[in-house]
C-alpha positions as CSV (number, residue, x, y, z in Angstrom):
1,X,-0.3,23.2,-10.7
2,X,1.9,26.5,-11.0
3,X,1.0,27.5,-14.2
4,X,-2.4,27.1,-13.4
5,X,-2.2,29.3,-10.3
6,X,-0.1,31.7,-12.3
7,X,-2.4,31.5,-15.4
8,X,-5.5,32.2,-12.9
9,X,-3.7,35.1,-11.4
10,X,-3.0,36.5,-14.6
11,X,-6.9,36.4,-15.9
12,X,-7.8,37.9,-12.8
13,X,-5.1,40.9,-13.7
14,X,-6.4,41.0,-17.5
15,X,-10.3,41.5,-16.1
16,X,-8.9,44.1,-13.8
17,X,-7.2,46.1,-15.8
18,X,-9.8,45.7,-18.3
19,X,-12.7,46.7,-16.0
20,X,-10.7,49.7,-14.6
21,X,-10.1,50.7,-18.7
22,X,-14.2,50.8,-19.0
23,X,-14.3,52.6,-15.9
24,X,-12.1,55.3,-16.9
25,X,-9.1,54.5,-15.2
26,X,-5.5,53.8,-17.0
27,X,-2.6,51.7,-15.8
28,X,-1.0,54.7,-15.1
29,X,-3.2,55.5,-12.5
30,X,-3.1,52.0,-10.8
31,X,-0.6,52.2,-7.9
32,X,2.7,50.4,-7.8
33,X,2.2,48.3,-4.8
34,X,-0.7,46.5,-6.5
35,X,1.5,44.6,-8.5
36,X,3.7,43.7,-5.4
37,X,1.0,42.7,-3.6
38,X,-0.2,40.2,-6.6
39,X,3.0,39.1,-6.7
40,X,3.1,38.1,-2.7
41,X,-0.2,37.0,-2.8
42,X,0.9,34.4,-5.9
43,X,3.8,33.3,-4.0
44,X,1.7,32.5,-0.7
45,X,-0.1,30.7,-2.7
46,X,3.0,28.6,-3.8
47,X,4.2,28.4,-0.4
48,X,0.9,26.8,0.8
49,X,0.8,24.2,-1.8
50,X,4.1,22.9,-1.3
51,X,3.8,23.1,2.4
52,X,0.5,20.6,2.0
53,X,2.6,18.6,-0.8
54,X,5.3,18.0,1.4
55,X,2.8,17.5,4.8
56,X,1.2,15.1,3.0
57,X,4.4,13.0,1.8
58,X,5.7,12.9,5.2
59,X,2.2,11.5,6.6
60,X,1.8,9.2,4.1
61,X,1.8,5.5,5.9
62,X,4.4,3.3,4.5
63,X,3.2,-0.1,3.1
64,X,5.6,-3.1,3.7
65,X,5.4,-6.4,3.8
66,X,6.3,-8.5,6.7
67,X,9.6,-10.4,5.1
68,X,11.1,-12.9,6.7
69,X,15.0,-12.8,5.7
70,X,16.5,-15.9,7.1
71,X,15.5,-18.6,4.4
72,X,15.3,-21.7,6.5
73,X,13.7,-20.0,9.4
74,X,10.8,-19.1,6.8
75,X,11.1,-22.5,4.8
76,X,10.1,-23.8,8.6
77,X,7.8,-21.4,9.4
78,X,5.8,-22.7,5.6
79,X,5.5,-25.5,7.0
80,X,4.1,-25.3,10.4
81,X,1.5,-22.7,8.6
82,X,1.0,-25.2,5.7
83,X,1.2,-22.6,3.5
84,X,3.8,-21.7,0.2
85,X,6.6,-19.7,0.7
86,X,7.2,-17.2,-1.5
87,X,10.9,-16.5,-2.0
88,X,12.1,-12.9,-3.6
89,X,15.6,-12.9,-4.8
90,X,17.0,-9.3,-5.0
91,X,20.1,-7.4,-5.1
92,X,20.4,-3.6,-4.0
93,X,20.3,-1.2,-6.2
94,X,19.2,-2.6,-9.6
95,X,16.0,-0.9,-11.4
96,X,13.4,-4.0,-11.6
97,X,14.7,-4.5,-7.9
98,X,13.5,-0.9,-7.1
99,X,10.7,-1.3,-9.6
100,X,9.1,-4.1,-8.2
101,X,9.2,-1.7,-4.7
102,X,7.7,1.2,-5.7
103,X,5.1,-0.7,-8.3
104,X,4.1,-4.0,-6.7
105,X,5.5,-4.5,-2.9
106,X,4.2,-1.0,-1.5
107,X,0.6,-1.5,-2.6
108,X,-1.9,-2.5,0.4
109,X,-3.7,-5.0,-1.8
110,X,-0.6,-6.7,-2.8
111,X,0.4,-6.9,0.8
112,X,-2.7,-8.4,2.4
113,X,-2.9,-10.8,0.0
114,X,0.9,-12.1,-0.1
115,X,0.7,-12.3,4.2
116,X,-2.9,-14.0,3.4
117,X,-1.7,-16.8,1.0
118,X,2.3,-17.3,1.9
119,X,5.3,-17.0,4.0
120,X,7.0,-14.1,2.3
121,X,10.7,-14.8,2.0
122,X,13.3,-12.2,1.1
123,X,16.6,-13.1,-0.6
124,X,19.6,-10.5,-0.3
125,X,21.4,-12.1,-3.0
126,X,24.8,-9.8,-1.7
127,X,24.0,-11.1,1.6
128,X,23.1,-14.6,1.5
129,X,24.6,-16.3,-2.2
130,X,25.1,-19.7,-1.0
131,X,21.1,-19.6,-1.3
132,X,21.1,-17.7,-4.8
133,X,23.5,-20.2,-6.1
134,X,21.4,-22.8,-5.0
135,X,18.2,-21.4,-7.3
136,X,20.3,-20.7,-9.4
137,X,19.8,-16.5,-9.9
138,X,21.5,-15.2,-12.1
139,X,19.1,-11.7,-12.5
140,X,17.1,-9.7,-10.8
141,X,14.4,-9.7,-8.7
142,X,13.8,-13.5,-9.2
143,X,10.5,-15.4,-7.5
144,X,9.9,-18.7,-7.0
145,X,6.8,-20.2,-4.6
146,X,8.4,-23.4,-2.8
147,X,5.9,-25.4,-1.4
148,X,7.7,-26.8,1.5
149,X,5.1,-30.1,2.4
150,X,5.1,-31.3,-1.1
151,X,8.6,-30.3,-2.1
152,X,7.1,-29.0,-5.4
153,X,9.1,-25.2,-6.3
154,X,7.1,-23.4,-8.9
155,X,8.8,-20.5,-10.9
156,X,11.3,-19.2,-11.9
157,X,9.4,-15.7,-12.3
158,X,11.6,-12.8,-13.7
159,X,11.7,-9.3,-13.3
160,X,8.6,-7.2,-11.9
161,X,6.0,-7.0,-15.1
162,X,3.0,-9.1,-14.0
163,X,4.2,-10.0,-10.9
164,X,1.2,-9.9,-8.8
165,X,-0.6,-12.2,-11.6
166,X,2.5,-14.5,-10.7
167,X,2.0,-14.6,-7.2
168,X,-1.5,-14.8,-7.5
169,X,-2.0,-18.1,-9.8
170,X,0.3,-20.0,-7.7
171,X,-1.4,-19.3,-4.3
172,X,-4.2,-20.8,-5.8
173,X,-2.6,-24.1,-6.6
């Protein structure tokens, strides 16, 4: 965006100077607070855009889902809603961890549909590893979709690459 700004600003300089050279007038004649006041100009024009950049950043609504974070409290709640949990083993501070964030979790689409079709469970695997051990996780972010009436547990699905796929073709089972 700042080259573009600055290439712009430059053109219009070029025709300028060119259309005060056809008219007579020389760059010697051209006063030296015209460049200073380019210059000002360009970096209003800077300021602005970073001002809306970071205004809209700041007002941008955050998507999350609605995790539930105590396993058997959402193993429980599976099964009064007759519904599959979905479980999301994860451990702080890995990159498919932070991937799967920032590419799959924070979408809107993604999050109406996992609150539509399951009980979203999250898995600290620092914070709860009796449960981790248990499924046995050994890398992160794990899923599995536990279907608590049946008893059936489908999965394990690895990493973040086609996770919503995943997640999708075992809601519909």
């Amino acid at each position: 965006m700042f080259i573009v700004i600055y290439v712009e600003v430059s053109v219009a300089q070029i025709q300028a100077n060119d259309n005060n050279a056809s008219s007579g007038q020389t760059l010697k004649n051209t006063p030296p607070s015209a460049g200073k006041k380019q210059s000002r100009a360009l970096w209003l024009i800077i300021l602005v855009f970073f001002a809306f950049v970071i205004i809209v950043f700041l007002t941008q609504k955050k998507v999350s889902i609605s995790w539930i974070e105590d396993y058997n409290a959402g193993i429980e709640l599976a099964k009064q809603q007759n519904k599959p949990a979905l479980l999301c083993f994860f451990k702080q501070q890995t990159h498919f961890s932070s991937q799967m964030w920032r590419g799959i979790y924070n979408k809107p689409n993604v999050k109406k549909y996992v609150e539509a079709h399951f009980v979203p469970i999250l898995i600290d695997v620092d914070k709860q590893p009796e449960i981790a051990r248990r499924y046995n996780i050994t890398y992160y972010p794990t899923h599995y979709v536990e279907h608590p009436n049946s008893g059936k547990t489908d999965g394990p699905f690895l990493g973040a690459y086609r996770l919503f796929e995943f997640i999708k073709s075992h809601a519909e089972k």
